[in-house]
N, C-alpha and C positions, 0 to 999 in steps of 0.2 A: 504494500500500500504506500503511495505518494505521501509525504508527509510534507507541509510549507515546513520550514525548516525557521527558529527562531532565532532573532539574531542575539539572544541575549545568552543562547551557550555558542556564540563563535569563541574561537578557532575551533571547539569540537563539533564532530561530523554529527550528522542525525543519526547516523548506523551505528556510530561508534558509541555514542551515549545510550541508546537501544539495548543494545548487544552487553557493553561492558558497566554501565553505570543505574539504571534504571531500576528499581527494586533490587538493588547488590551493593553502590559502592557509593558516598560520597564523593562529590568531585568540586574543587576548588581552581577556579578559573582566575588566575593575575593578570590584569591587563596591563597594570602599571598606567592607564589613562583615564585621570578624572573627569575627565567630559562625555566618555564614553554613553552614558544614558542621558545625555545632553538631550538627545533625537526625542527622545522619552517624556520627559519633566524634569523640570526646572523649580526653583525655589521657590517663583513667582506662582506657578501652580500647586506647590506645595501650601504658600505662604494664603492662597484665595481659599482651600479649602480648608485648614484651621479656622483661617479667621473671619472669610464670608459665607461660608456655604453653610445654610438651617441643616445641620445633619440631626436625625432623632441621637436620642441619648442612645437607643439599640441598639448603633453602630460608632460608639467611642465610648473610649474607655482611659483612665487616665489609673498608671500603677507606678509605685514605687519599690521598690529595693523588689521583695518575693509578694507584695502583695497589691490586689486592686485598691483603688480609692472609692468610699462611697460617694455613689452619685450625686448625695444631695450635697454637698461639697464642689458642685463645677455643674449642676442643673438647676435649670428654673423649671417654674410650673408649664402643665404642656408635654413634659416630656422633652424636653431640647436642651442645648448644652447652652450655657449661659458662659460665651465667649471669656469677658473679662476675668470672670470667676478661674476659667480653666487656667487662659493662660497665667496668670499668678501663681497656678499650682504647677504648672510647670517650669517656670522661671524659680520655680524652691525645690526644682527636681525630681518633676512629677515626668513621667515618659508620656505620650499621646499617642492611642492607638487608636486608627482609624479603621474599622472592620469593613470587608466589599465598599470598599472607594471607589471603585470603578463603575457604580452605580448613580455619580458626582461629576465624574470624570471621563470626558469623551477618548483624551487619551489612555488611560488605564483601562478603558473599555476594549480600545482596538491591545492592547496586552495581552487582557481576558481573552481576547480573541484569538489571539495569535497562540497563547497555549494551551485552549482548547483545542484548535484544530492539529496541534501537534501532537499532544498526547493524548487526545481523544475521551478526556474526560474533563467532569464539570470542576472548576475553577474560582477561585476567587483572591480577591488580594486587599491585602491590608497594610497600611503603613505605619512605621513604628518611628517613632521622634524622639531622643535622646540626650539629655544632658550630659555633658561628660561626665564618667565614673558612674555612674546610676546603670540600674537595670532594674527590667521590672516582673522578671520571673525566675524563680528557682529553677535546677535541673529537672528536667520534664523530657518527653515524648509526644509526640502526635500524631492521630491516627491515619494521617493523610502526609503526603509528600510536602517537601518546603521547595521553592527556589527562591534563593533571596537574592535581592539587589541591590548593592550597596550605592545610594543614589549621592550621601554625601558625607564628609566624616569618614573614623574609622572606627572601628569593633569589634574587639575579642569573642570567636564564639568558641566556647571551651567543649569540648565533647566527649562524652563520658561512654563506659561499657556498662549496658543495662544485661537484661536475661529474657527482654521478648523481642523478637521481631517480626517487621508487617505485621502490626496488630490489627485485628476488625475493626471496622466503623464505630461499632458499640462499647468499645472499650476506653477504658479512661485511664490515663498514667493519675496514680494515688501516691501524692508526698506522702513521706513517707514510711511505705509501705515497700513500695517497687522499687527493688535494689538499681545502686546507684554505683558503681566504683567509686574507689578514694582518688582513683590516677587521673589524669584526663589528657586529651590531646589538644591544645591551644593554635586553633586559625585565625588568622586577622586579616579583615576585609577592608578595605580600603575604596574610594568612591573610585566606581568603572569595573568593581569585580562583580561577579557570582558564584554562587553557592551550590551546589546541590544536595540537600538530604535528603534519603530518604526514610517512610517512616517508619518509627522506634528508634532513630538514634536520638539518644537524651543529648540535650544543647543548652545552655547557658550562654546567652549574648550581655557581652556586659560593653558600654558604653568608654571608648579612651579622648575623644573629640566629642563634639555634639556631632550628633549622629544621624541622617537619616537613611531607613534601608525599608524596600517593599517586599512583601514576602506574599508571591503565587503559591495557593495552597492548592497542591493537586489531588480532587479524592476521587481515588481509581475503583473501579469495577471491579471486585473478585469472583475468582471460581467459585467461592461459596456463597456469593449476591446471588451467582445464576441456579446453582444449584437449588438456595432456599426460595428462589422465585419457582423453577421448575417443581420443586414439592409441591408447593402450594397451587400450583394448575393442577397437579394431580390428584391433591386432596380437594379441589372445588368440582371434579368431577362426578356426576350424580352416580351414587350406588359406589365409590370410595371406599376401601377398609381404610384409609387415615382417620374417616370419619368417626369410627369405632371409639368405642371406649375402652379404658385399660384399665382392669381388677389390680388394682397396688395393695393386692395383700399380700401375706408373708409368704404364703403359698405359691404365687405366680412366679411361673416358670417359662422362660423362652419358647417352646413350642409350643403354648398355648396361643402364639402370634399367629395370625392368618397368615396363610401361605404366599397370599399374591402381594403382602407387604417386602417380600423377601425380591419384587420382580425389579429389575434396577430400572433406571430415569432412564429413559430410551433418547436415542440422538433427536427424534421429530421433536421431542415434549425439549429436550437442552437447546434447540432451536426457535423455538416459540420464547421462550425467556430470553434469550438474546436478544430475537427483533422486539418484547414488549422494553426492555432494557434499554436499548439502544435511540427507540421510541421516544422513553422518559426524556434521555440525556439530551435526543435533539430538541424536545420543547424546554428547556434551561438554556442550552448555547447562548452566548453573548452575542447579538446581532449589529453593525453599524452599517445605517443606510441614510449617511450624512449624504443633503444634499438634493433627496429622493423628493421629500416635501421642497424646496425651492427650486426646482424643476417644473414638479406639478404646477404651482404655483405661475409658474414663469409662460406656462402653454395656457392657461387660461384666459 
């Protein structure tokens, strides 16, 4: 399959990241050029959506050292972030994090776009604003992929050995609980690099400049999305043993299962979960059809 190819893992090829990096291997890309995402955004777009853009309080969030700030501390009534309020708490070394910006942002949009259609799943990106020396989460995991972009600034991400990896969707890293190594391995990004983790590696990004970096979070499809979709066509099938009930007495024993639950997921029904799958993911795609209204507009 054709893949656009993005330019934010250049010099790596699309096959090469595919092949060797993609659910396997961290990859850190040094450009050594801070203008690099220049193409991207700029301060001035950074600087419009802190400080003009009505974002709901749903999508920002403002943390210090390992922990969130409460809201009512940087919101007003309404549900909206009360600018002056925030930025104060950030100027005392509060980080800002802005969740699906690209929802704000026509350039972050065509981002969204561009790695959707590379990696072929659904997308979102959030920007993180940094005080020097500050951070705003302890060592952690995520269920989804990162690519981060270091837009300006620089940033130690310290990276730990945990004990799961590609965690499911439904899973949550629990301070802790889930082991963490003592040791870690220390990358520093610098503005014009990329990142790639993938997820379960635990990461601590701590701020050495003020900092800003955007992080695409990619949440991929698994065999076991399709799988637990394909059950579930099988158990909505009328006359179904999923449908059955199950005696949990002390007594029950394995071959008291019906026979035709033992019949595996057949390739037509793993095919059906795919195109309803696939289905989902096209009605989310990030869509830009700048221009399309001022056209119409223009033939009238």
């Amino acid at each position: 399959m054709d893949r656009p190819f993005p330019f934010f893992l250049a010099p790596i090829s699309a096959s090469t990241f595919l092949n060797e990096y993609l659910d396997r291997n961290r990859l850190l890309i040094k450009r050594h050029d801070p203008h690099f995402f220049d193409q991207l955004i700029g301060m001035g777009e950074i600087d419009r959506l802190v400080t003009a853009v009505r974002i709901p309080a749903t999508n920002f969030n403002l943390a210090r050292d390992n922990d969130p700030l409460p809201q009512s501390l940087y919101c007003s009534g309404g549900g909206f972030v009360d600018k002056a309020r925030m930025l104060a708490q950030h100027e005392d070394g509060a980080t800002i994090i802005l969740r699906s910006i690209e929802q704000w942002s026509p350039p972050l949009n065509r981002l969204r776009i561009m790695a959707e259609q590379f990696f072929g799943f659904e997308s979102q990106i959030n920007a993180y604003l940094t005080p020097p020396s500050e951070k705003s989460t302890p060592p952690h995991w995520d269920t989804h992929d990162l690519v981060v972009l270091q837009i300006a600034g620089r940033k130690r991400w310290r990276l730990f050995e945990g004990r799961r990896s590609l965690p499911l969707g439904e899973e949550r890293f629990r301070i802790g609980v889930d082991y963490v190594s003592p040791d870690y391995e220390e990358v520093v990004l610098e503005a014009g690099d990329t990142l790639y983790l993938p997820r379960g590696v635990i990461h601590e990004p701590v701020a050495d400049t003020y900092s800003i970096h955007l992080s695409i979070g990619i949440h991929p499809l698994r065999w076991y999305d399709v799988c637990q979709l394909a059950l579930r066509l099988l158990a909505e099938q009328e006359g179904s043993p999923l449908r059955r009930s199950i005696p949990l007495t002390p007594g029950t024993e394995l071959d008291a299962m019906p026979a035709e639950l033992l019949q595996p997921i057949t390739p037509a029904l793993m095919a059906q979960a795919l195109d309803l799958l696939h289905q989902s993911l096209a009605s989310t795609h990030a869509t830009d059809l700048s221009g399309r209204l001022a056209d119409f507009a223009a033939r009238q």
